[in-house]
Backbone and ligand atoms as CSV (ligand in chain L), in Angstrom:
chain,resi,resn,atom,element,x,y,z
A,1,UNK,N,N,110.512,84.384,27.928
A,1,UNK,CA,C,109.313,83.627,28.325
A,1,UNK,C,C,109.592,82.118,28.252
A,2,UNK,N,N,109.228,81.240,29.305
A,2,UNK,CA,C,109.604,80.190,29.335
A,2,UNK,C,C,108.357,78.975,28.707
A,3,UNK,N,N,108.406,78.321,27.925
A,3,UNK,CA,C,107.583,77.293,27.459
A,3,UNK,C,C,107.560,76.128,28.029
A,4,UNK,N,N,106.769,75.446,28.081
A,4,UNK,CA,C,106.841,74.129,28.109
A,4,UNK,C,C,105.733,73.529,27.366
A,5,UNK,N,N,106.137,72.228,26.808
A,5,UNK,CA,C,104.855,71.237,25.876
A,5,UNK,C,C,104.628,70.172,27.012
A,6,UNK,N,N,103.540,69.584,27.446
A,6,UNK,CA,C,103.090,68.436,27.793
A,6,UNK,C,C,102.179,67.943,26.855
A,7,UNK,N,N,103.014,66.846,26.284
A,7,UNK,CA,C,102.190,65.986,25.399
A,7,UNK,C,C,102.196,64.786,25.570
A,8,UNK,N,N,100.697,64.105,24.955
A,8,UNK,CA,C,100.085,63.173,24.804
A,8,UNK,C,C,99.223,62.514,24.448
A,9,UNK,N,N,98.410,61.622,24.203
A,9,UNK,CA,C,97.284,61.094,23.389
A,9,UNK,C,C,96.183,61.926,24.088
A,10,UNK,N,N,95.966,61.659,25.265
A,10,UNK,CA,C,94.759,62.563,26.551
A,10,UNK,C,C,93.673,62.048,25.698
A,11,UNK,N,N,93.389,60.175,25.273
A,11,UNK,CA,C,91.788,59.851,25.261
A,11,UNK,C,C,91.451,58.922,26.500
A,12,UNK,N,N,90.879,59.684,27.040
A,12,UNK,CA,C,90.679,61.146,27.339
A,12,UNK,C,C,91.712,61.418,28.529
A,13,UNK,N,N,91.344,62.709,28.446
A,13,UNK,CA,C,92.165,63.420,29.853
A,13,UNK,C,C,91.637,63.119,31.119
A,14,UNK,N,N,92.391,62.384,31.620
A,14,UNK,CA,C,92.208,62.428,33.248
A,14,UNK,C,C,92.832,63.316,34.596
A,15,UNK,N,N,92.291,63.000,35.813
A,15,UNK,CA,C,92.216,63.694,36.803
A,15,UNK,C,C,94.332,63.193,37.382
A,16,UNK,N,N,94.763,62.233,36.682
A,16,UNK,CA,C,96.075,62.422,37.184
A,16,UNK,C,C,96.707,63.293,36.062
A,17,UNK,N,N,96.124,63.346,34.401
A,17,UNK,CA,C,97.112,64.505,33.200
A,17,UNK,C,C,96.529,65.594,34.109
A,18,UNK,N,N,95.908,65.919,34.730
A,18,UNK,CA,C,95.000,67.365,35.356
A,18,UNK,C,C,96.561,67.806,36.108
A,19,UNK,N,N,96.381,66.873,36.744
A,19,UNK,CA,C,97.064,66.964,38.207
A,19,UNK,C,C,98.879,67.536,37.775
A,20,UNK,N,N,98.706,67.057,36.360
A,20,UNK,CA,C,100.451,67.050,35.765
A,20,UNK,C,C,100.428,68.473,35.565
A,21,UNK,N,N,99.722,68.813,34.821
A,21,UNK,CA,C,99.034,69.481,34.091
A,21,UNK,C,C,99.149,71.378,35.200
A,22,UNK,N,N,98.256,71.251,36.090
A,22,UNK,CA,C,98.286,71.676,37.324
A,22,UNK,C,C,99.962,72.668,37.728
A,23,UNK,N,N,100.987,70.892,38.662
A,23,UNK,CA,C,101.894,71.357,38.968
A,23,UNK,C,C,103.044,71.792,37.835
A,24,UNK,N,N,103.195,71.145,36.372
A,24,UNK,CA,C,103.586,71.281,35.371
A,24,UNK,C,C,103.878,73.393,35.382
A,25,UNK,N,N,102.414,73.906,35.173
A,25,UNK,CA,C,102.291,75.249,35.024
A,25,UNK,C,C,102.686,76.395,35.817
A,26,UNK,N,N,103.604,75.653,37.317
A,26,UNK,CA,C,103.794,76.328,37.887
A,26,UNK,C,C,105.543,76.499,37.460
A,27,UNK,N,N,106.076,76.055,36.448
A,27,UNK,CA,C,107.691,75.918,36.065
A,27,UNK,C,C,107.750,76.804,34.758
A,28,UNK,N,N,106.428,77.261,34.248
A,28,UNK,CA,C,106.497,77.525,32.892
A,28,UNK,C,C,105.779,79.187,32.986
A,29,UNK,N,N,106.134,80.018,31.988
A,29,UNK,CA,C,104.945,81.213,31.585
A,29,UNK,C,C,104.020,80.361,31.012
A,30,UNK,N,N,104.277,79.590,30.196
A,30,UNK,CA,C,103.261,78.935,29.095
A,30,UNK,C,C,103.547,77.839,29.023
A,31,UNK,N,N,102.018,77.047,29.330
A,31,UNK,CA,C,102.308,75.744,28.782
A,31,UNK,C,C,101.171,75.334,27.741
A,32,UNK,N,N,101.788,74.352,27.172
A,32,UNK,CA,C,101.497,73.964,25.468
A,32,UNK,C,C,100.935,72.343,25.697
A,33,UNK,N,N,99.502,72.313,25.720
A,33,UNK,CA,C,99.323,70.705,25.484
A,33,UNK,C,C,99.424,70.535,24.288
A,34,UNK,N,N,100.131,69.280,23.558
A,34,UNK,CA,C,99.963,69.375,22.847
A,34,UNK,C,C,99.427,67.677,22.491
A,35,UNK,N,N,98.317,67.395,21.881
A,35,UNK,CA,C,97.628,66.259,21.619
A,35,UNK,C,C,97.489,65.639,20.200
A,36,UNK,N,N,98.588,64.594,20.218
A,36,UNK,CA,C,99.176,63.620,19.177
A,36,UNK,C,C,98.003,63.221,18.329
A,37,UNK,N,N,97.964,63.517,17.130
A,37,UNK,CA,C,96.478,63.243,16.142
A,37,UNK,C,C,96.628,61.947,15.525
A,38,UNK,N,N,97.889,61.670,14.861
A,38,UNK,CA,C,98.080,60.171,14.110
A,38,UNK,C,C,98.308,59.409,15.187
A,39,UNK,N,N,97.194,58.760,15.719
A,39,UNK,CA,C,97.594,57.709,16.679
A,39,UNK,C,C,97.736,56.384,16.333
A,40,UNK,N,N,98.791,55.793,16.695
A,40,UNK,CA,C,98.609,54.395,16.197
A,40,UNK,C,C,97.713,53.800,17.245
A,41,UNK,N,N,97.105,54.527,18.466
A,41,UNK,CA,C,96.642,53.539,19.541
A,41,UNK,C,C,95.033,53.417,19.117
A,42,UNK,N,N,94.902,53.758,17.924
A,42,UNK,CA,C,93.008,53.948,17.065
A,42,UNK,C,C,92.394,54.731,18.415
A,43,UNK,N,N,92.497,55.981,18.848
A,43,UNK,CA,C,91.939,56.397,19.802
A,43,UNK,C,C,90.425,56.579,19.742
A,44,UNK,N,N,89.819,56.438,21.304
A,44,UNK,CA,C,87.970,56.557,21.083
A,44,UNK,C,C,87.329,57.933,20.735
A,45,UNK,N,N,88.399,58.993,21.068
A,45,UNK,CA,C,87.898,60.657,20.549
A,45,UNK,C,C,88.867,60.314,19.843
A,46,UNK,N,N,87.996,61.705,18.693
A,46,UNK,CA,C,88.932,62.198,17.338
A,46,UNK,C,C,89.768,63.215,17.827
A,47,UNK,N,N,90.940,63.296,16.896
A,47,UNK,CA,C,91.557,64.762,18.179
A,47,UNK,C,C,90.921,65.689,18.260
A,48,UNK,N,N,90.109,66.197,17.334
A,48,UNK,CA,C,89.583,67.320,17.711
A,48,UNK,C,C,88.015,67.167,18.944
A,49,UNK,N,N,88.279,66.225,19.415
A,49,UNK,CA,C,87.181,66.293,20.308
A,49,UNK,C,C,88.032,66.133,21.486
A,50,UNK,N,N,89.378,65.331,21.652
A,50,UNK,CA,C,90.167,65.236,23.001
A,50,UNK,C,C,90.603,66.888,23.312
A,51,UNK,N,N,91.276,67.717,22.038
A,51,UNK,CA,C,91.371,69.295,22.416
A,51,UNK,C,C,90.220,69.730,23.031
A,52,UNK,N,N,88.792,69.560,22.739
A,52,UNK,CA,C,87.851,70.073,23.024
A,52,UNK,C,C,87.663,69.853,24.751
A,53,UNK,N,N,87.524,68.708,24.946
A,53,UNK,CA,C,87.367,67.971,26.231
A,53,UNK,C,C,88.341,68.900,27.225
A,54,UNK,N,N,89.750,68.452,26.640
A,54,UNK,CA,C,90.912,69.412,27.503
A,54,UNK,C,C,90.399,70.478,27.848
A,55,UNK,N,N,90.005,71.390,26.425
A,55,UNK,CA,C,90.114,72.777,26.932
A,55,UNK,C,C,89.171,73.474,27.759
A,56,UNK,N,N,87.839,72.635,27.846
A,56,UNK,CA,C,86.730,72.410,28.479
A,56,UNK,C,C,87.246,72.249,30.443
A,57,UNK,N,N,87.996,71.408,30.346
A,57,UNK,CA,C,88.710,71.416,31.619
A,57,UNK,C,C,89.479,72.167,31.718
A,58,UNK,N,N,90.535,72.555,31.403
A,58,UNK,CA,C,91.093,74.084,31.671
A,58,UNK,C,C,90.227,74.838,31.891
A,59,UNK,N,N,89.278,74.985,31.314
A,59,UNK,CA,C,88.520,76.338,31.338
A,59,UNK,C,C,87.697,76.661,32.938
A,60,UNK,N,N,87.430,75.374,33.564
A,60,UNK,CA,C,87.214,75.212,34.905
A,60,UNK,C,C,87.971,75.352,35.972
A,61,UNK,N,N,89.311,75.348,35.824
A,61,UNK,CA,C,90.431,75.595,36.606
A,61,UNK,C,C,90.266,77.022,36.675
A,62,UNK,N,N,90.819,77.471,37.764
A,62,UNK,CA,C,91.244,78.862,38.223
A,62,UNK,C,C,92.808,78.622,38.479
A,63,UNK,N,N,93.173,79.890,38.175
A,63,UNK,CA,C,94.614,80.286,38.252
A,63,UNK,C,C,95.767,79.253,38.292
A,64,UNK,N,N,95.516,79.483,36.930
A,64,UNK,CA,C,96.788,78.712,35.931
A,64,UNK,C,C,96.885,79.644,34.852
A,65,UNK,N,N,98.264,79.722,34.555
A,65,UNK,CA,C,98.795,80.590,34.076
A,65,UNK,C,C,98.425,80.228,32.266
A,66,UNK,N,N,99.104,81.093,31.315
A,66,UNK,CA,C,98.784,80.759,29.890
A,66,UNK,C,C,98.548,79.647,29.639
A,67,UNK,N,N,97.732,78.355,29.443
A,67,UNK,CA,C,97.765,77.215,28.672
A,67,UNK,C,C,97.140,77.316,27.433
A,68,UNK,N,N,97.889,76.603,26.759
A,68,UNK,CA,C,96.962,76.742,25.068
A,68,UNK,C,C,97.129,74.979,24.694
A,69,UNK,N,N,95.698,74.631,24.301
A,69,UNK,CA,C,95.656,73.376,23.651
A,69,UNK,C,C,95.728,72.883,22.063
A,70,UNK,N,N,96.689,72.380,21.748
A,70,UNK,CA,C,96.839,72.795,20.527
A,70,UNK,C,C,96.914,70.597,19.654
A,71,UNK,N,N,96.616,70.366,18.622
A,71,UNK,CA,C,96.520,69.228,17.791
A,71,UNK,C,C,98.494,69.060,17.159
A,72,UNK,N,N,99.030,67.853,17.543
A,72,UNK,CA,C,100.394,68.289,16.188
A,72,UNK,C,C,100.636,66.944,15.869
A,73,UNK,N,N,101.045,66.790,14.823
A,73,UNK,CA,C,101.247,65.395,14.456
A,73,UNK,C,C,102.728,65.192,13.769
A,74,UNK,N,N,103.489,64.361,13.615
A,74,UNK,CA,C,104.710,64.345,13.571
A,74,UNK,C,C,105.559,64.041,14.368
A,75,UNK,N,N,106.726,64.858,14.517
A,75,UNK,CA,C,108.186,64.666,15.496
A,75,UNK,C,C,107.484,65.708,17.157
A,76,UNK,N,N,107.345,65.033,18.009
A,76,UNK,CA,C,106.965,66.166,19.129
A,76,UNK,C,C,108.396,66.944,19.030
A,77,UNK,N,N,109.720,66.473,18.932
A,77,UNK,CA,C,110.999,67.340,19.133
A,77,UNK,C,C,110.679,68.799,18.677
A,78,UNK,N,N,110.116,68.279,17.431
A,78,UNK,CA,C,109.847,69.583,16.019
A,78,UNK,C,C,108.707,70.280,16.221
A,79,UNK,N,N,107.591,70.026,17.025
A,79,UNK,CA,C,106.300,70.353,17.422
A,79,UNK,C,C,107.180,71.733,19.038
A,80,UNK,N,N,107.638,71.059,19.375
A,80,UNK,CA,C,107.959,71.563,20.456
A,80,UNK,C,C,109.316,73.031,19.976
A,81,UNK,N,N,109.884,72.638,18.812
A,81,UNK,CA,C,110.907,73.630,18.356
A,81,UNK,C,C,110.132,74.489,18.009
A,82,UNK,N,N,109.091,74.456,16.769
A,82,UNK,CA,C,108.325,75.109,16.454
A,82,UNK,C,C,108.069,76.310,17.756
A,83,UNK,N,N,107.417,75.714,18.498
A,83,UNK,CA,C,106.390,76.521,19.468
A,83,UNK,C,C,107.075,77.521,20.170
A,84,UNK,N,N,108.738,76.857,20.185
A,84,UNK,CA,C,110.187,77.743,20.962
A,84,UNK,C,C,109.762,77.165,22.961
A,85,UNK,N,N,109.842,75.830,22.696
A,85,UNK,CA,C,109.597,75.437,23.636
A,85,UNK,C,C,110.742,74.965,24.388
A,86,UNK,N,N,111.527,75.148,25.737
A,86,UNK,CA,C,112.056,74.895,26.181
A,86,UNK,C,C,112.520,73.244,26.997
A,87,UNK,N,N,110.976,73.151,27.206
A,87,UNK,CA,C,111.026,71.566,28.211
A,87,UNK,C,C,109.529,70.710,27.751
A,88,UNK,N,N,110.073,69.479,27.647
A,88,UNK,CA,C,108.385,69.100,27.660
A,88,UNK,C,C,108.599,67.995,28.422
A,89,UNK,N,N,107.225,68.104,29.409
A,89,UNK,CA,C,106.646,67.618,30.535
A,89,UNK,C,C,106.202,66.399,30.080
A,90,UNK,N,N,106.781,65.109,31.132
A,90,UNK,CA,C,105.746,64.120,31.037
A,90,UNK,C,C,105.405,63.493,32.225
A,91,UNK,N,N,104.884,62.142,32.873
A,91,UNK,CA,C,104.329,61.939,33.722
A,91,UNK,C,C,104.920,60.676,34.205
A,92,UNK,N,N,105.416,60.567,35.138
A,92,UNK,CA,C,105.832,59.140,35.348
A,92,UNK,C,C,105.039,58.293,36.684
A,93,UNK,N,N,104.522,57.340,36.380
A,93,UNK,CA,C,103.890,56.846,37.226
A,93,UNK,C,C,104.263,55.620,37.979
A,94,UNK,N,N,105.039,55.109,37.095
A,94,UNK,CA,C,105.599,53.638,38.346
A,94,UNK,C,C,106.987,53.400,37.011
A,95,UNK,N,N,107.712,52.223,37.955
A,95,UNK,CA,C,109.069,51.909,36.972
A,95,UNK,C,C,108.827,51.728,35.871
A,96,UNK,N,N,107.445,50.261,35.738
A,96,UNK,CA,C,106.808,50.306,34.416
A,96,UNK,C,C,107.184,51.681,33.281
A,97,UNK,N,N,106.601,52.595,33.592
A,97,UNK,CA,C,106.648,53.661,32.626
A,97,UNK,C,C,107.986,54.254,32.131
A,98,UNK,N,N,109.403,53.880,33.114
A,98,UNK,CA,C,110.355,54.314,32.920
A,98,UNK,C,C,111.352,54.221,31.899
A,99,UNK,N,N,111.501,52.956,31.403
A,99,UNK,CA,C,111.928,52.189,30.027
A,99,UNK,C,C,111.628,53.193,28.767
A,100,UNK,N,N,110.471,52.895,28.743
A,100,UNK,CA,C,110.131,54.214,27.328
A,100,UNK,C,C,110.107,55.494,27.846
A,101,UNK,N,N,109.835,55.933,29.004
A,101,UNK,CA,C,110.282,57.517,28.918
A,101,UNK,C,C,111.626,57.596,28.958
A,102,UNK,N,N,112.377,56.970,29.436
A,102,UNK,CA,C,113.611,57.419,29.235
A,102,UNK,C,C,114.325,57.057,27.792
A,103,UNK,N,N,114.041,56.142,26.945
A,103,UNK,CA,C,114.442,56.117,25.980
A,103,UNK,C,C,113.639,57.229,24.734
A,104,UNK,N,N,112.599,57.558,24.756
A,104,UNK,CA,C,111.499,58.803,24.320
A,104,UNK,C,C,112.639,60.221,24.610
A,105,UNK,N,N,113.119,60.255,25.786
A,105,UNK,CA,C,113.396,61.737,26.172
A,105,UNK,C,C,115.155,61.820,25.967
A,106,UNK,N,N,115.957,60.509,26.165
A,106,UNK,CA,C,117.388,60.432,25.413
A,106,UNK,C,C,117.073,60.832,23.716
A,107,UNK,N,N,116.692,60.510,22.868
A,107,UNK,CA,C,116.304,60.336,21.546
A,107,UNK,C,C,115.508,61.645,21.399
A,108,UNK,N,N,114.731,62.595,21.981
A,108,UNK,CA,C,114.563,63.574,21.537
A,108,UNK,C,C,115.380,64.710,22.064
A,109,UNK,N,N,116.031,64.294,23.037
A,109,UNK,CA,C,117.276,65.453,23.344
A,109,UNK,C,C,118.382,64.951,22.005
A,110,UNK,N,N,118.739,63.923,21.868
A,110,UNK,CA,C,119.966,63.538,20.811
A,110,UNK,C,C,118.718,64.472,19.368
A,111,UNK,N,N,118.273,64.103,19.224
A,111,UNK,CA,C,117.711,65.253,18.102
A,111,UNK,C,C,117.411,66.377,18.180
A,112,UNK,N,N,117.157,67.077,19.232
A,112,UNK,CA,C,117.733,68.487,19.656
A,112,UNK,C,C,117.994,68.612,21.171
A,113,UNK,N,N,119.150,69.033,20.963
A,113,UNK,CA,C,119.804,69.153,22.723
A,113,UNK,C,C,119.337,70.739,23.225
A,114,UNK,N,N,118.654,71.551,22.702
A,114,UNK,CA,C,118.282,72.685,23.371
A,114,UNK,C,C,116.491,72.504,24.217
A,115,UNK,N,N,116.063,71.126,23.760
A,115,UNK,CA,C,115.138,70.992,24.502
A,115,UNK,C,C,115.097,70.001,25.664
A,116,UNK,N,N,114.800,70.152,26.859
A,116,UNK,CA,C,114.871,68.760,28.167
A,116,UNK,C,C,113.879,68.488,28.220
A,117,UNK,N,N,113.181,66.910,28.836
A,117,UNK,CA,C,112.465,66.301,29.307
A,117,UNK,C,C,112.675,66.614,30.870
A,118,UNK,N,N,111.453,67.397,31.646
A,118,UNK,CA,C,111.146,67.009,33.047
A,118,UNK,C,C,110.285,65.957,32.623
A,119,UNK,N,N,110.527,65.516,34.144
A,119,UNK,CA,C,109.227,64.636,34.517
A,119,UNK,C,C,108.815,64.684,36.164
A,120,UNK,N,N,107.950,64.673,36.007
A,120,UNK,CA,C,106.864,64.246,37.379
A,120,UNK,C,C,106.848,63.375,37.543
A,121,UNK,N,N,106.731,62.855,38.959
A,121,UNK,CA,C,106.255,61.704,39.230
A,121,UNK,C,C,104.962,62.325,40.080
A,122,UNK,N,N,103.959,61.070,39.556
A,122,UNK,CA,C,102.603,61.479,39.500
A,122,UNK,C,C,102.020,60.870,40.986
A,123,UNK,N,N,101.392,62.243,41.471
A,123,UNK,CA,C,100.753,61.680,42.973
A,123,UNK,C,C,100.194,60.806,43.357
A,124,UNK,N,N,100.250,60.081,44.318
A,124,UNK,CA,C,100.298,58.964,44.935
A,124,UNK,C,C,98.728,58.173,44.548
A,125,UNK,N,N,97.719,58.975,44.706
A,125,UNK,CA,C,96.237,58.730,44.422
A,125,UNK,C,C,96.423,58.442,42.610
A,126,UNK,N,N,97.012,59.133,41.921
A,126,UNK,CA,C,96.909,58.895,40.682
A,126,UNK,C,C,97.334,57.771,40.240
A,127,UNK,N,N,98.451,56.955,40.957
A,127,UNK,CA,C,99.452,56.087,40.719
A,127,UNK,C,C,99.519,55.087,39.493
A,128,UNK,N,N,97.964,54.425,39.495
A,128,UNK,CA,C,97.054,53.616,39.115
A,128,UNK,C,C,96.958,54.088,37.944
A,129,UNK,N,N,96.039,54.979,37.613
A,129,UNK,CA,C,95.338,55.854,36.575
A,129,UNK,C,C,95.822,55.749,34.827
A,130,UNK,N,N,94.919,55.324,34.185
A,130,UNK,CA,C,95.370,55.368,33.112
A,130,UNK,C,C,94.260,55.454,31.530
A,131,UNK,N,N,94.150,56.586,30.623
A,131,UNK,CA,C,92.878,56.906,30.031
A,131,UNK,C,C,92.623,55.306,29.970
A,132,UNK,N,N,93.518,54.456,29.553
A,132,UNK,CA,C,93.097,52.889,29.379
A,132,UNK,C,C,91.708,52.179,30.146
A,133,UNK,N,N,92.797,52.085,31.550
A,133,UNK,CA,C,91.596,52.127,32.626
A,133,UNK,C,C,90.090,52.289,32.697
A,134,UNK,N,N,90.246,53.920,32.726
A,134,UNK,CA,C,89.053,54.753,32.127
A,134,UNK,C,C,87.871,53.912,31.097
A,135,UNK,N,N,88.394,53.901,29.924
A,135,UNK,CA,C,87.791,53.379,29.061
A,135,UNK,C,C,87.270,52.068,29.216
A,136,UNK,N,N,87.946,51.269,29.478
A,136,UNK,CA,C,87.629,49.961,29.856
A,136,UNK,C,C,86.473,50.173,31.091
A,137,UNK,N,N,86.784,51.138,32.499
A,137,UNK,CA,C,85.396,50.788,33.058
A,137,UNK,C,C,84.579,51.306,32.082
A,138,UNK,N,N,84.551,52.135,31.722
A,138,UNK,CA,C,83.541,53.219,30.549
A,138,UNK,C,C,82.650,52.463,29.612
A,139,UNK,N,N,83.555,51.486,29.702
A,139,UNK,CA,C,82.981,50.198,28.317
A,139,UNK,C,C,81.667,49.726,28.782
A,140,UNK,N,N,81.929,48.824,29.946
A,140,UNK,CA,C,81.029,48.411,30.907
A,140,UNK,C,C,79.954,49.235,31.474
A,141,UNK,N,N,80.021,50.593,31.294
A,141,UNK,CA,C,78.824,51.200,32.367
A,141,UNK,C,C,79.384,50.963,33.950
A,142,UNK,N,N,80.649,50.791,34.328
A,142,UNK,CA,C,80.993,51.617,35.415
A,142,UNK,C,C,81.247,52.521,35.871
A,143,UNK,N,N,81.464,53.050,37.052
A,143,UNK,CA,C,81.464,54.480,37.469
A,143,UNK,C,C,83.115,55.153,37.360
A,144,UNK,N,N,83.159,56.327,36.474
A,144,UNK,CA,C,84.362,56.699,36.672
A,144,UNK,C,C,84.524,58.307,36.971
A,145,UNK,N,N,83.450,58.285,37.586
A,145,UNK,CA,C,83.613,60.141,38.210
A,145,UNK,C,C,84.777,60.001,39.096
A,146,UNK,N,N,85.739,59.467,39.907
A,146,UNK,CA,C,86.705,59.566,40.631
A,146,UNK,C,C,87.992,59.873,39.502
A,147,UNK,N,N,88.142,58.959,38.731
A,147,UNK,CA,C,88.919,58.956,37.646
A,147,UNK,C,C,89.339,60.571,36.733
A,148,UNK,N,N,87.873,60.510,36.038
A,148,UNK,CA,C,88.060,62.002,34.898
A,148,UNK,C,C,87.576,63.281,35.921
A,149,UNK,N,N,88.026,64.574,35.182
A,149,UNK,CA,C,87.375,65.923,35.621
A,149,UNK,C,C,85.764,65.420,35.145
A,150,UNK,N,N,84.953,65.943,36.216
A,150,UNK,CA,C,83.720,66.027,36.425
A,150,UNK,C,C,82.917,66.368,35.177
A,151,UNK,N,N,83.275,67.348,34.324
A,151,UNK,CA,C,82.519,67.728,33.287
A,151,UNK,C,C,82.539,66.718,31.736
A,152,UNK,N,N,83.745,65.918,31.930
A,152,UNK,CA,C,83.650,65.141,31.223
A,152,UNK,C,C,83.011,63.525,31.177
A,153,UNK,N,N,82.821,63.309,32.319
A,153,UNK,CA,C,82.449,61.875,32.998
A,153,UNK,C,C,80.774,61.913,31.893
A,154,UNK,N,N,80.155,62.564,31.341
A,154,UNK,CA,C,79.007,62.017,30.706
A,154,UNK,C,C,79.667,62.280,29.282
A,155,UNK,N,N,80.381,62.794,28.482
A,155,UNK,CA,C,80.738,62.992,27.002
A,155,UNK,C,C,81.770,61.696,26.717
A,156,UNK,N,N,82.035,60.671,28.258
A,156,UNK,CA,C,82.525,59.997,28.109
A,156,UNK,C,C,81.972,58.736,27.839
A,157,UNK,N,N,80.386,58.468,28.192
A,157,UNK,CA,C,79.538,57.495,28.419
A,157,UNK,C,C,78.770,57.649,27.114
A,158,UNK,N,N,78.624,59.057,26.743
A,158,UNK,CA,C,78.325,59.475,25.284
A,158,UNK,C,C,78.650,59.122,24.509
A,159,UNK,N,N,80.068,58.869,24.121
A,159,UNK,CA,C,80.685,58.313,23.124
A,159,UNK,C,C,80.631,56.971,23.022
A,160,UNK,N,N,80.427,55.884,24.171
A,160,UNK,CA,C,79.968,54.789,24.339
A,160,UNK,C,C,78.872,54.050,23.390
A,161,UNK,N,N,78.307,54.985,23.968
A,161,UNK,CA,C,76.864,54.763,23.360
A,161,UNK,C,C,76.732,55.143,22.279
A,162,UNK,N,N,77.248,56.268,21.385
A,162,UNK,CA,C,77.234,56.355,19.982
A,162,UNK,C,C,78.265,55.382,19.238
A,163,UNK,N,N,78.917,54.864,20.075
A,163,UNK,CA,C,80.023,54.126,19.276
A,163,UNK,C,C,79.051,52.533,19.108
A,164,UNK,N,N,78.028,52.241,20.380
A,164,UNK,CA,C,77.458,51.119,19.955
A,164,UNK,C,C,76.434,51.227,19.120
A,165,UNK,N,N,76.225,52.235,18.605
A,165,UNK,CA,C,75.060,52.506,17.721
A,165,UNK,C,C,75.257,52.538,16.302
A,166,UNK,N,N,76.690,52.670,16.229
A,166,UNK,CA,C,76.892,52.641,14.890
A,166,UNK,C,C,76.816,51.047,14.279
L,1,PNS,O1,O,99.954,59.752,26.150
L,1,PNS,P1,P,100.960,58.932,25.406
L,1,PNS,O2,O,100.274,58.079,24.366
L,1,PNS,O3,O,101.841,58.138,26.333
L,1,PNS,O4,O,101.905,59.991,24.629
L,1,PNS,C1,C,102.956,59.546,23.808
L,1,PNS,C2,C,103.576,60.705,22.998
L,1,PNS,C3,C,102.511,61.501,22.267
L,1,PNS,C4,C,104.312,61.629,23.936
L,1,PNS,C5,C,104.605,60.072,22.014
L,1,PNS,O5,O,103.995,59.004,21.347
L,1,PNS,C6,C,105.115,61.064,20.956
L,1,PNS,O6,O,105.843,61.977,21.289
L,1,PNS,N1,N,104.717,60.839,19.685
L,1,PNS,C7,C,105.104,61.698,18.573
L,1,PNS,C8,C,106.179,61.018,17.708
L,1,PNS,C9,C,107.527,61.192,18.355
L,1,PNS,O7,O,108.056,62.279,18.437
L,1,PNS,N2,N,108.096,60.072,18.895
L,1,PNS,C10,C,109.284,60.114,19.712
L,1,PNS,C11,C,110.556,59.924,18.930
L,1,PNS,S1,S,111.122,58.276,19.136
């Protein structure tokens, strides 16, 4: 059975991780999100609300094969050994991004060489896209139904608003 991990922060998951996400599952029996909890980036969901969100969107997809959303914190190399994962998926979106993925995916093959980094390069509409983005219109009360899966675009404006309330 073939594994794969795609991991990442996903605050929140958007319509280009969808899209990874998507063609990602067609290389794998199983794929493994797996969503980084010690963030140094102070993320706006707790992880256990970005798993939630994810799996909420999976759950709307039709025919995609095993995905399981899972929290890991630590070495992804070791997250990914654990699981008996073969490849983990990431997303490349412009050169920008290339510098650290390629130094990310040399450095976790030199710490175990039985696992590879694919990568995607992410469709043309997505190009842009980034939870950053997101958030920032989100901040403002702009519109980002183009951006996220549909079911999340109000738990996203939600959190907004409880975050200014505190
Ligand atoms: O969505 P992101 O924030 O770009 O994802 C980054 C992620 C989670 C893939 C990366 O930060 C990660 O793998 N963190 C776990 C710690 C680790 O294994 N670092 C790489 C070794 S240098």
């Amino acid at each position: 059975m073939k594994i794969g991990i795609y991991p990442g922060s996903f605050d929140p998951i958007t319509l280009g991780h969808l899209d990874i996400i998507v063609r990602a599952s067609g290389l794998v029996d199983k794929l493994i999100i797996g969503v980084l909890k010690n963030n140094a980036k102070r993320p706006l969901f707790t992880v256990e609300e970005r798993v939630e969100l994810i799996k909420q969107v999976i759950s709307e997809k039709l025919n995609l094969p095993e995905i399981q959303v899972d929290a890991f914190d630590g070495l992804l190399i070791d997250f990914a050994a654990k699981e008996n994962a073969s490849i983990i998926v990431r997303g490349l979106r412009a050169i920008t991004d290339f510098e650290y993925e390629l130094q990310i995916a040399q450095t976790n093959h030199k710490l175990n060489a039985k696992i590879d980094t694919v990568f995607f390069t992410t469709s043309v509409e997505y190009s842009y896209l980034s939870s950053s983005v997101v958030k920032e219109i989100a901040s403002f009360g702009g519109d980002i139904r183009q951006f996220v899966p549909k079911s999340i675009v109000q738990p996203i404006y939600d959190k907004y608003k409880s975050v200014r309330s505190i």
